[in-house]
TIPAKE-643271 format. One record per atom (N, C-alpha, C): residue number from 1; residue in three letters; chain; atom name; x, y, z. Coordinates in Angstrom, 3 decimals. Example, Ala and Ser with C-alpha at 12.3 -4.5 7.8 and 13.67 -1.06 7.14 Angstrom:
2
+-----+---------+--------+-------+----------+----------+----------+
| num | residuo | cadena | atomo |        u |        v |        w |
+-----+---------+--------+-------+----------+----------+----------+
|   1 |     ALA |      A |     N |   13.190 |   -5.690 |    7.800 |
|   1 |     ALA |      A |    CA |   12.300 |   -4.500 |    7.800 |
|   1 |     ALA |      A |     C |   13.200 |   -3.300 |    7.800 |
|   2 |     SER |      A |     N |   12.850 |   -2.250 |    7.080 |
|   2 |     SER |      A |    CA |   13.670 |   -1.060 |    7.140 |
|   2 |     SER |      A |     C |   12.900 |    0.030 |    7.870 |
+-----+---------+--------+-------+----------+----------+----------+
# end
This chain:
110
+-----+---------+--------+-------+----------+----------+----------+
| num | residuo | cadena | atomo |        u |        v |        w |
+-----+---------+--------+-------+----------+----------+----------+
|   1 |     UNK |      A |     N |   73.210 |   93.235 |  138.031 |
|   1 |     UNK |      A |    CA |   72.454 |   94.194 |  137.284 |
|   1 |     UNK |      A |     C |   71.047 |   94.249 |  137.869 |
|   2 |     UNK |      A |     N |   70.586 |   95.349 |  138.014 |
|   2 |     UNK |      A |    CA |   68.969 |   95.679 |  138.904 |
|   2 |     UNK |      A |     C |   68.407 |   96.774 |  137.550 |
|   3 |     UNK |      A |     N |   67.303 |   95.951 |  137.403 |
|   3 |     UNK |      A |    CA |   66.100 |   96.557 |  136.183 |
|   3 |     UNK |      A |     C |   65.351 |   96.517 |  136.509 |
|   4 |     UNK |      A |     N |   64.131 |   97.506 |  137.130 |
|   4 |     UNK |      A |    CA |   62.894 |   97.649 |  137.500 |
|   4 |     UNK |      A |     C |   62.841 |   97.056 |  138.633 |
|   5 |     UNK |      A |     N |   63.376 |   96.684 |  139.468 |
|   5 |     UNK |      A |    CA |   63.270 |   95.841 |  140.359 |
|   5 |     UNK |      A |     C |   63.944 |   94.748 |  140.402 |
|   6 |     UNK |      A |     N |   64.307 |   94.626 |  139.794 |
|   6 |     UNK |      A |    CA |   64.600 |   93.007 |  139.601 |
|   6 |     UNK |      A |     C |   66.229 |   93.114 |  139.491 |
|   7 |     UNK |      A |     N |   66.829 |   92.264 |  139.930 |
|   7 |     UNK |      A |    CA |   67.921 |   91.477 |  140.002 |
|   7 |     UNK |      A |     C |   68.832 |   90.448 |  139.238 |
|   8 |     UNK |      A |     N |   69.288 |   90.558 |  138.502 |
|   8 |     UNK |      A |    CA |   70.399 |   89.326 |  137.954 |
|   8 |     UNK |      A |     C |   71.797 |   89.466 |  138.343 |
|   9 |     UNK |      A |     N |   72.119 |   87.797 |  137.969 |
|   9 |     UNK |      A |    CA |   73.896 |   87.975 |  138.230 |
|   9 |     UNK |      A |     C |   74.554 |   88.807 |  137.506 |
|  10 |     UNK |      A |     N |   75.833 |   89.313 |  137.050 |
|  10 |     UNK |      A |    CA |   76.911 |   89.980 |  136.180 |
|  10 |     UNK |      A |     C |   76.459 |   89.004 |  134.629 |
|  11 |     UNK |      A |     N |   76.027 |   89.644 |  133.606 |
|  11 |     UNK |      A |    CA |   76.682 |   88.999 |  132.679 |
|  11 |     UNK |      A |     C |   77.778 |   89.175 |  132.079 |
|  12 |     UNK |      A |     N |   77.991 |   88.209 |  131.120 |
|  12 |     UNK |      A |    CA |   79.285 |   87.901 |  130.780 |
|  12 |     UNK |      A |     C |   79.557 |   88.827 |  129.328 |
|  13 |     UNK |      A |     N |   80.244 |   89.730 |  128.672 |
|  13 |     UNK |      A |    CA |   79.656 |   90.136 |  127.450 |
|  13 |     UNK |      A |     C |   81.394 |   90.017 |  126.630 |
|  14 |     UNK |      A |     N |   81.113 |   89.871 |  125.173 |
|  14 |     UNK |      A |    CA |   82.360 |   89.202 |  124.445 |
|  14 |     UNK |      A |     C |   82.691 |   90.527 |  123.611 |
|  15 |     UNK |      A |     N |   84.056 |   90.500 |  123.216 |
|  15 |     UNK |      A |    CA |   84.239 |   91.548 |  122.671 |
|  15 |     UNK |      A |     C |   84.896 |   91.151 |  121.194 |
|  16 |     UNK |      A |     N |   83.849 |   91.454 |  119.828 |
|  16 |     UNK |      A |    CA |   84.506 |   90.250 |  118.798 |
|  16 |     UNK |      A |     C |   85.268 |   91.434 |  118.080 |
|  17 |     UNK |      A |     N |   86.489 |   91.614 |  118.025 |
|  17 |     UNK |      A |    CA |   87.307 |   92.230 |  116.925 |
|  17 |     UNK |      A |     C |   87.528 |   91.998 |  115.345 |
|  18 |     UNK |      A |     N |   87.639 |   92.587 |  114.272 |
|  18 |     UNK |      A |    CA |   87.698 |   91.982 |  113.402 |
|  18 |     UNK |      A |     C |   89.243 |   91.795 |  112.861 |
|  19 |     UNK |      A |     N |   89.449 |   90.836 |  112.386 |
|  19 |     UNK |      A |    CA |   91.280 |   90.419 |  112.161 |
|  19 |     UNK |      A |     C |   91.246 |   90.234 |  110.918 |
|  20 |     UNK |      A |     N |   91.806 |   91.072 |  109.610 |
|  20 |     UNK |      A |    CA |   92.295 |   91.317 |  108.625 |
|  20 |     UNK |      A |     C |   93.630 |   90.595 |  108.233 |
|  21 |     UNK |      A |     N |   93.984 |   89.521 |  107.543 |
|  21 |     UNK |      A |    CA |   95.414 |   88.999 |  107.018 |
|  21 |     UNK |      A |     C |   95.813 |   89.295 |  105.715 |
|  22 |     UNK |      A |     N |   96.483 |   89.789 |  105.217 |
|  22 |     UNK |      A |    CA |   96.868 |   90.099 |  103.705 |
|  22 |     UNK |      A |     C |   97.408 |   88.610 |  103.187 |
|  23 |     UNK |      A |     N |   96.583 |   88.208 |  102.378 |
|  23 |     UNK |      A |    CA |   97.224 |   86.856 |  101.735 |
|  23 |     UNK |      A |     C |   97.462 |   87.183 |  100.331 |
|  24 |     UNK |      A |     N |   97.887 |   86.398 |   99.685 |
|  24 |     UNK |      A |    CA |   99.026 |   86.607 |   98.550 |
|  24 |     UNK |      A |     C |   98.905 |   87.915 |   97.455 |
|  25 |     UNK |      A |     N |   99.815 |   88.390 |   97.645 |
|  25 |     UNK |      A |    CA |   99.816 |   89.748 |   96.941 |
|  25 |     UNK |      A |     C |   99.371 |   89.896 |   95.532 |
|  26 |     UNK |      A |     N |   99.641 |   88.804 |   95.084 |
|  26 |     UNK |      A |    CA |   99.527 |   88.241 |   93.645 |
|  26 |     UNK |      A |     C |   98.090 |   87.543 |   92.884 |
|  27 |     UNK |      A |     N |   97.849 |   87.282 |   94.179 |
|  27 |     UNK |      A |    CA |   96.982 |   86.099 |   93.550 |
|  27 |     UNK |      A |     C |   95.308 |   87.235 |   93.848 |
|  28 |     UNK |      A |     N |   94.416 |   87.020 |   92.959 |
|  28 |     UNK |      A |    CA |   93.070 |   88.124 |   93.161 |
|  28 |     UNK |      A |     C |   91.885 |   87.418 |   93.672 |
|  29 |     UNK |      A |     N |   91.954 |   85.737 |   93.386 |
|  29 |     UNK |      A |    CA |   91.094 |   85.154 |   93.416 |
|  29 |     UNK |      A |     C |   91.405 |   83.513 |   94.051 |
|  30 |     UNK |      A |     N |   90.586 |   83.327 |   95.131 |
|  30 |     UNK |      A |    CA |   91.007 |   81.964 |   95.247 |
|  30 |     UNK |      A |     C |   89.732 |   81.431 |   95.722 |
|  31 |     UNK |      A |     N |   88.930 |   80.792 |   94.812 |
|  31 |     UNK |      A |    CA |   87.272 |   80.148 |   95.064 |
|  31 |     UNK |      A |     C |   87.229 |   78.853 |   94.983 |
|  32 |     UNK |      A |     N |   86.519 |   77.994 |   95.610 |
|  32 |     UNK |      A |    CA |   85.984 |   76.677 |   96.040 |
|  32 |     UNK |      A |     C |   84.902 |   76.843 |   96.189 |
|  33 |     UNK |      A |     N |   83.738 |   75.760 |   95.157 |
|  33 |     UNK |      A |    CA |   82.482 |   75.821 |   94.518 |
|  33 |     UNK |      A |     C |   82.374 |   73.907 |   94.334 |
|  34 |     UNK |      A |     N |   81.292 |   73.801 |   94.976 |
|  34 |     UNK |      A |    CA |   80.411 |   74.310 |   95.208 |
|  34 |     UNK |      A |     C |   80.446 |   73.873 |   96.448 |
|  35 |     UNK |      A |     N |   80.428 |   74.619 |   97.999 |
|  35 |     UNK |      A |    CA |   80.268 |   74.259 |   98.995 |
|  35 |     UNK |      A |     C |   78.996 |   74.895 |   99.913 |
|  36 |     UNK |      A |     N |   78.682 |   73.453 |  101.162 |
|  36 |     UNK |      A |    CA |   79.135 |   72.193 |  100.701 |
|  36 |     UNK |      A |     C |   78.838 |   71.269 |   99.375 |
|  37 |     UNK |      A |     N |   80.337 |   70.333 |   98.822 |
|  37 |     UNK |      A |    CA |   80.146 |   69.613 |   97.984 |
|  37 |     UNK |      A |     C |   79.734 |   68.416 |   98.363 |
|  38 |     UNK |      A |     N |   79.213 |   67.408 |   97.098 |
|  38 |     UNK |      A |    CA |   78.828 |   66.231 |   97.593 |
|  38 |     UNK |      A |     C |   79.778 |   65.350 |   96.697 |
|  39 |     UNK |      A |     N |   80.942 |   65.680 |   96.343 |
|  39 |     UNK |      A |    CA |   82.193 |   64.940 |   96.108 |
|  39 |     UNK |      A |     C |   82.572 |   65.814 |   94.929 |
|  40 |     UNK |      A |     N |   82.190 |   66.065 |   93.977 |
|  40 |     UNK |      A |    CA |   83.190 |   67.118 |   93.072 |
|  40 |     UNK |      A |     C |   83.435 |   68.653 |   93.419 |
|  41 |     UNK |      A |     N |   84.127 |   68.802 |   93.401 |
|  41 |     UNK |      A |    CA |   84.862 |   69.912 |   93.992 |
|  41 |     UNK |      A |     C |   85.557 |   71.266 |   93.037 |
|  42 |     UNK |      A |     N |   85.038 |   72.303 |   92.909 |
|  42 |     UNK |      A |    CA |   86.097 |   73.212 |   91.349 |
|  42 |     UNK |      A |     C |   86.999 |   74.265 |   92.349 |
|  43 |     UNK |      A |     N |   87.722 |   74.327 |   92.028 |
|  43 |     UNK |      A |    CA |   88.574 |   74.873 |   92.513 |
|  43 |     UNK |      A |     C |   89.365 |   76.184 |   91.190 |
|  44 |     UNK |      A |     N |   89.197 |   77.608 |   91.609 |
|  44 |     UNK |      A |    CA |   89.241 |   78.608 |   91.016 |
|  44 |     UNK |      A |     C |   90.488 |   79.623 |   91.208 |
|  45 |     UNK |      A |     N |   92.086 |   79.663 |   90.334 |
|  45 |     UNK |      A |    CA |   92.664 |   80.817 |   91.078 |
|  45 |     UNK |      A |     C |   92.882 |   81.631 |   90.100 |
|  46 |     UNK |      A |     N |   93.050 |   83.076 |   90.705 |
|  46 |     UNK |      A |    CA |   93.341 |   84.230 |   89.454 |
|  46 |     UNK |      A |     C |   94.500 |   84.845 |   89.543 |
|  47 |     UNK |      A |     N |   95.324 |   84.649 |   89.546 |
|  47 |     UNK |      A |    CA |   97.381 |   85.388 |   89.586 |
|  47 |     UNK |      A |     C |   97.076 |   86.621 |   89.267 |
|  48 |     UNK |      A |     N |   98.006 |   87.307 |   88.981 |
|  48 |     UNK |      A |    CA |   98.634 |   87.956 |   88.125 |
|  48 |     UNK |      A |     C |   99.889 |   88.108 |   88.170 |
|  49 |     UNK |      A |     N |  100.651 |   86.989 |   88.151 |
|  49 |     UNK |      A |    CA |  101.957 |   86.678 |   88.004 |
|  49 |     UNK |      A |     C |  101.838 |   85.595 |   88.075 |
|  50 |     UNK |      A |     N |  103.454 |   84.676 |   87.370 |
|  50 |     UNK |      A |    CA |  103.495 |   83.350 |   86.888 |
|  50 |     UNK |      A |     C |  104.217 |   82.818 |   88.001 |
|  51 |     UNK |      A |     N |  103.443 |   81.705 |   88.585 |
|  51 |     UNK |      A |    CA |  104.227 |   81.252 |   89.834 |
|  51 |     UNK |      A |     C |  103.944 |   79.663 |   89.745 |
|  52 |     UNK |      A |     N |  104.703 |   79.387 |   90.823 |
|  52 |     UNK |      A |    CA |  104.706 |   77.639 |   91.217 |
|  52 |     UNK |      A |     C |  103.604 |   77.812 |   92.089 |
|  53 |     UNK |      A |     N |  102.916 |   76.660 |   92.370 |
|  53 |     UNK |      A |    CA |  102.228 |   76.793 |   93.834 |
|  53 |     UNK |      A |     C |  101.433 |   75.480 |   93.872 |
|  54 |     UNK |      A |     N |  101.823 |   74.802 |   95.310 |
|  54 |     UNK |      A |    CA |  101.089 |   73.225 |   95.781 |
|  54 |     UNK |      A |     C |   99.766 |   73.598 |   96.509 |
|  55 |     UNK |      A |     N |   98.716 |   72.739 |   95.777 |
|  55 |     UNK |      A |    CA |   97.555 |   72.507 |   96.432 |
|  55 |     UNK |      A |     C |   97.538 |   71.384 |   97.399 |
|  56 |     UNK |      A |     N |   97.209 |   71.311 |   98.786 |
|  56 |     UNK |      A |    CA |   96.614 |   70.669 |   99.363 |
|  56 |     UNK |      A |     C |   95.129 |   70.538 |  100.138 |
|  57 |     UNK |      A |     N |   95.154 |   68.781 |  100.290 |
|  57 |     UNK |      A |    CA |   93.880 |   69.024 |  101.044 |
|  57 |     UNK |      A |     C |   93.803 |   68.265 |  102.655 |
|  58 |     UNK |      A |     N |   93.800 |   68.600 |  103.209 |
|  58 |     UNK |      A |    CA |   93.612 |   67.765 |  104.575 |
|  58 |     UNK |      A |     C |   92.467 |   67.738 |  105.339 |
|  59 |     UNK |      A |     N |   92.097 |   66.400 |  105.720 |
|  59 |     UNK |      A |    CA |   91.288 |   65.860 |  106.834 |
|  59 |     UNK |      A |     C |   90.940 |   67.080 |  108.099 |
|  60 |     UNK |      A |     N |   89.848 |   66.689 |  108.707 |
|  60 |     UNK |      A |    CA |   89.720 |   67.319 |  110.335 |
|  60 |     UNK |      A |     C |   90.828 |   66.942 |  110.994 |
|  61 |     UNK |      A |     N |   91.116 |   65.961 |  110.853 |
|  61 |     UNK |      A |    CA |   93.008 |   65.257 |  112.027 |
|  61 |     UNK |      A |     C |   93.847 |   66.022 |  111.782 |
|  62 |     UNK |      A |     N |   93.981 |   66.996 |  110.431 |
|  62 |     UNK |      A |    CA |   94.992 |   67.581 |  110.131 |
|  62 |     UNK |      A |     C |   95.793 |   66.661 |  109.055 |
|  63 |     UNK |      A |     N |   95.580 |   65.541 |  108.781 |
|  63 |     UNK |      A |    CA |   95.868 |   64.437 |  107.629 |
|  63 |     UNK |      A |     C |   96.249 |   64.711 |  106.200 |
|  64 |     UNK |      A |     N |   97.092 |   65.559 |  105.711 |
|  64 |     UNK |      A |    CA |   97.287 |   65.265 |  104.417 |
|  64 |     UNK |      A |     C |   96.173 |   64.315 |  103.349 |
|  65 |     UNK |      A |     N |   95.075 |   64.599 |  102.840 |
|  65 |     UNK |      A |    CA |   94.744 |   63.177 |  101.991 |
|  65 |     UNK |      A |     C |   94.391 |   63.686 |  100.709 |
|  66 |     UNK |      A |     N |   95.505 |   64.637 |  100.167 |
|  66 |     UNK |      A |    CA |   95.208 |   64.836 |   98.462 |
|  66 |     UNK |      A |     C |   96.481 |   66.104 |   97.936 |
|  67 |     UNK |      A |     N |   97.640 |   65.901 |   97.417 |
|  67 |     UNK |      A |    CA |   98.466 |   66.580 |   96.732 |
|  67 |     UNK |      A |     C |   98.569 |   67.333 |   95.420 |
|  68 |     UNK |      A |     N |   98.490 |   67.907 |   94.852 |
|  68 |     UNK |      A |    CA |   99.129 |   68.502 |   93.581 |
|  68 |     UNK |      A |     C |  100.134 |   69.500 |   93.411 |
|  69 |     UNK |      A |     N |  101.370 |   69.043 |   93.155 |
|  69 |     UNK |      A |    CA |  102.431 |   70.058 |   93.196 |
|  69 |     UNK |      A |     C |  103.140 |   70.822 |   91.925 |
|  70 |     UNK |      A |     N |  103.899 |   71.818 |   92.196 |
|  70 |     UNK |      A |    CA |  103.898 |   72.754 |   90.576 |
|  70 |     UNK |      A |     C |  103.019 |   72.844 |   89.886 |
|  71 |     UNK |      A |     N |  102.228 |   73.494 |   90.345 |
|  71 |     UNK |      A |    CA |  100.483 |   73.675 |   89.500 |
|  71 |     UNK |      A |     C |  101.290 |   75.193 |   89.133 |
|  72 |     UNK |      A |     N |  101.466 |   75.557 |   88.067 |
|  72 |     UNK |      A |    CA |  102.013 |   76.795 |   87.089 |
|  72 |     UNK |      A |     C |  100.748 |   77.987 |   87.064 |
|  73 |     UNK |      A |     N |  100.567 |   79.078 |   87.936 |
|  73 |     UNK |      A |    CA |   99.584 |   79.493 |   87.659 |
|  73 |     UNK |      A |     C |   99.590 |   81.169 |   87.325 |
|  74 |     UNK |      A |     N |   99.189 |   81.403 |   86.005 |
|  74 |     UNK |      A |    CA |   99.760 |   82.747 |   85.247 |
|  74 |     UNK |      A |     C |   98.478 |   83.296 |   84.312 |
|  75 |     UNK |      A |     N |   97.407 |   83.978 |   85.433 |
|  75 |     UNK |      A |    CA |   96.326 |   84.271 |   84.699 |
|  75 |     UNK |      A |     C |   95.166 |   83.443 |   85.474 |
|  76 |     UNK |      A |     N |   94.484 |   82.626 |   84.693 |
|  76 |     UNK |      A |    CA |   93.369 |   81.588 |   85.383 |
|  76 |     UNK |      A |     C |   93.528 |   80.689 |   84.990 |
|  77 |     UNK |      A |     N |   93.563 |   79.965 |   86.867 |
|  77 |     UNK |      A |    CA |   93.729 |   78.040 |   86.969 |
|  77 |     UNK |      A |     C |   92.352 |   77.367 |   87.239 |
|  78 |     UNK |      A |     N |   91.944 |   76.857 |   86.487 |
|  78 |     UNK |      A |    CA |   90.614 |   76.036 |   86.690 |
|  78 |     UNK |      A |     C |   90.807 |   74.283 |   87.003 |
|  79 |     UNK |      A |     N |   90.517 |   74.058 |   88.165 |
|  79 |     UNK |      A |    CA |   90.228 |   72.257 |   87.983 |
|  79 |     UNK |      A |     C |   88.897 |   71.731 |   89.052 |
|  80 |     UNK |      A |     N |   88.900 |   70.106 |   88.553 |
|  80 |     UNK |      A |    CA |   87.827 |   69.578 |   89.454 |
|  80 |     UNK |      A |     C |   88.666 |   68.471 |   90.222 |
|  81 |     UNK |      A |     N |   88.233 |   68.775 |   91.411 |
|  81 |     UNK |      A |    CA |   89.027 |   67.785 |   92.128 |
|  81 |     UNK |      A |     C |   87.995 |   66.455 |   93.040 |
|  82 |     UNK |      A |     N |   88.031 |   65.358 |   92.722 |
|  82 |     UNK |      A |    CA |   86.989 |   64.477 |   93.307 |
|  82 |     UNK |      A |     C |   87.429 |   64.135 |   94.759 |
|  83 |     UNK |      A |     N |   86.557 |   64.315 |   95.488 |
|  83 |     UNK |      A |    CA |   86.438 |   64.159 |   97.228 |
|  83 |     UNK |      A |     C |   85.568 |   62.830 |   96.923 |
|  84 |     UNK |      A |     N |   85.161 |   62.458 |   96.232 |
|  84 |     UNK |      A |    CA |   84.037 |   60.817 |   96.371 |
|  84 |     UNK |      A |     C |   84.896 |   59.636 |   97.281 |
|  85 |     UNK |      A |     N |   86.084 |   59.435 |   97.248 |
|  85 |     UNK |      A |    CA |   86.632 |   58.650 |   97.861 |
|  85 |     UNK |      A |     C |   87.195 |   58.611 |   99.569 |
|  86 |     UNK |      A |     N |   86.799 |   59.970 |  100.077 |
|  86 |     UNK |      A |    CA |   86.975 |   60.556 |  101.398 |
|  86 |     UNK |      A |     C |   85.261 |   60.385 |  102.116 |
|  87 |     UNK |      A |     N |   85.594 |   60.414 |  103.194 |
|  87 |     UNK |      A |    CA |   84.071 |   60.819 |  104.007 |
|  87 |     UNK |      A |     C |   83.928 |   61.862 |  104.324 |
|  88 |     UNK |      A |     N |   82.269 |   61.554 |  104.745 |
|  88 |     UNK |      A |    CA |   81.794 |   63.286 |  104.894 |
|  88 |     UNK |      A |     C |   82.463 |   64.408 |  105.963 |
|  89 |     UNK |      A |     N |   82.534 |   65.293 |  105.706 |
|  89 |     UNK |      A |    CA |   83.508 |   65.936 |  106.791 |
|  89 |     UNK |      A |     C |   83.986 |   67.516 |  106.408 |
|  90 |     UNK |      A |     N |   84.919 |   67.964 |  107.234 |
|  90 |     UNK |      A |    CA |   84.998 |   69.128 |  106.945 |
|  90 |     UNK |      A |     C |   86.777 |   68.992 |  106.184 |
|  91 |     UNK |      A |     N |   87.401 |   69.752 |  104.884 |
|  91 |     UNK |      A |    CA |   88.756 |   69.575 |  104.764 |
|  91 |     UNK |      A |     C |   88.882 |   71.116 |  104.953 |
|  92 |     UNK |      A |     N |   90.129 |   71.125 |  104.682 |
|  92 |     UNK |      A |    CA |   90.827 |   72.548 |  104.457 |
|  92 |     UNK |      A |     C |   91.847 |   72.030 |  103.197 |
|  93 |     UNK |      A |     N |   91.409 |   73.142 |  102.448 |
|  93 |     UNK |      A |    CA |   92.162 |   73.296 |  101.175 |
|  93 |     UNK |      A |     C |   93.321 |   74.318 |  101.033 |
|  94 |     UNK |      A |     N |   94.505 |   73.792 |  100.905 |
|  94 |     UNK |      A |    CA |   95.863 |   74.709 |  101.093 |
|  94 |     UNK |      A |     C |   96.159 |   75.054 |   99.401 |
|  95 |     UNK |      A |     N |   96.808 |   76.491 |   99.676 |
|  95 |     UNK |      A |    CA |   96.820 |   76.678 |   98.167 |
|  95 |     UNK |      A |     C |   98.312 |   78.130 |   98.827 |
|  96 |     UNK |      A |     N |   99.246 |   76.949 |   98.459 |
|  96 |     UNK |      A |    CA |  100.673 |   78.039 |   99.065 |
|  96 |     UNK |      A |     C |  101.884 |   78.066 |   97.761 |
|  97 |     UNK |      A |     N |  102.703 |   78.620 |   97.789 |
|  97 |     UNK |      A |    CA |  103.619 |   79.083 |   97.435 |
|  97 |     UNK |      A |     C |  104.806 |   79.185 |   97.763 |
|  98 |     UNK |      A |     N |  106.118 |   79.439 |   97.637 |
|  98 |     UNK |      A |    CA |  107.210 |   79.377 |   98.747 |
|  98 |     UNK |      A |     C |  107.163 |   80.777 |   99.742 |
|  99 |     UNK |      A |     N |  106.401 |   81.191 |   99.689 |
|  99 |     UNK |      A |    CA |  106.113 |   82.788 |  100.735 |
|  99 |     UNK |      A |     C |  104.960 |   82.551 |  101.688 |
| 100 |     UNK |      A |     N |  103.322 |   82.340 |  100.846 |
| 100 |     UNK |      A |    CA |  103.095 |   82.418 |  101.473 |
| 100 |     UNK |      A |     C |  101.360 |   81.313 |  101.593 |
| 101 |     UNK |      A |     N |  100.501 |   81.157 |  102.109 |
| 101 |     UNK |      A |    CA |   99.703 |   80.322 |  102.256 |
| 101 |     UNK |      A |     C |   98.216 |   80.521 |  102.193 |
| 102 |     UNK |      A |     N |   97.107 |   79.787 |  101.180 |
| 102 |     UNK |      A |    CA |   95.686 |   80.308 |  101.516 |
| 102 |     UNK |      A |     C |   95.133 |   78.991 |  102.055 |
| 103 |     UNK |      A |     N |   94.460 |   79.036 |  103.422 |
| 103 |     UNK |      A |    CA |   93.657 |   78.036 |  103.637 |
| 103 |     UNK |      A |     C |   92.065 |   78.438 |  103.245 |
| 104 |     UNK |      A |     N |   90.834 |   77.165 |  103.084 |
| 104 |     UNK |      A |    CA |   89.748 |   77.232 |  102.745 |
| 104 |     UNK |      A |     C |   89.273 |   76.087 |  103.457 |
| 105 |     UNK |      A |     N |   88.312 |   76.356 |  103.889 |
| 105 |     UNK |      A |    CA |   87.357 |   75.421 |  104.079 |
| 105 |     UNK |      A |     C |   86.008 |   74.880 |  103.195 |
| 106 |     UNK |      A |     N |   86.160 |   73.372 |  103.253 |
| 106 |     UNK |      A |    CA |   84.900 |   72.840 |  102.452 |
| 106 |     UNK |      A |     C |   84.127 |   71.821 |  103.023 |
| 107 |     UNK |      A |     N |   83.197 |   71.620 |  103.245 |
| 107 |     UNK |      A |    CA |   82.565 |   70.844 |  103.989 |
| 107 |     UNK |      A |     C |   82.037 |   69.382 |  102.666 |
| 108 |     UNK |      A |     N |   82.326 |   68.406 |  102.964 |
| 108 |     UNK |      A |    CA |   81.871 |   67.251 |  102.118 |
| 108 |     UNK |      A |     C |   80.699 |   66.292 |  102.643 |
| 109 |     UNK |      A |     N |   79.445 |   66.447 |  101.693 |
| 109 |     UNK |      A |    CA |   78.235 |   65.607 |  102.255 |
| 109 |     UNK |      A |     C |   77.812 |   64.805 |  101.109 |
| 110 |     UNK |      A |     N |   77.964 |   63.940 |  101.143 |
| 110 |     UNK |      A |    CA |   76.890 |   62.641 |  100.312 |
| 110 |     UNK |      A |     C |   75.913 |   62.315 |  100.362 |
+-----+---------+--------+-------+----------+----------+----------+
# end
């Protein structure tokens, strides 16, 4: 590239697209508050239909380190979930169904 005189190499330039996923047809609301947490954790979903659905939470390794399964959710699910016993770090919070899957991220600082 030549500007006024002057000379540089090629730059490099990125092209960011935006990528849209339709996640659960059903569900209107799926919030994690307050992030980052410093170990309590609320966790927020809004249906509108009555379904099964497992929460998980996993580590940066990808680690499984927190379950709740058949959580019944028909309207609004409210809970607190304590991270105090994990280190600081980043999880991902799974919140699926037999179809289909929401991941979240939460960052944990003490």
């Amino acid at each position: 590239m030549t500007q006024n005189g002057c000379s540089s190499a090629p730059s490099n330039s990125i092209l960011v697209l935006p990528v849209s996923v339709k996640e659960f047809p059903n569900v209107e609301t799926f919030d994690i508050y307050p992030n980052p947490t410093t170990g309590i954790m609320n966790l927020k979903v809004v249906s509108n239909n009555d379904e099964y659905f497992i929460i998980e939470i996993f580590n940066n390794y990808g680690a499984r380190v927190w379950k709740q399964e058949n959580v019944i959710i028909d309207g609004q699910y409210f809970t607190k979930i304590d991270l105090n016993g994990f280190p600081n770090g980043v999880y991902s919070v799974s919140l699926r169904n037999r179809f289909n899957t929401i991941v979240k991220k939460v960052i944990l600082m003490k």
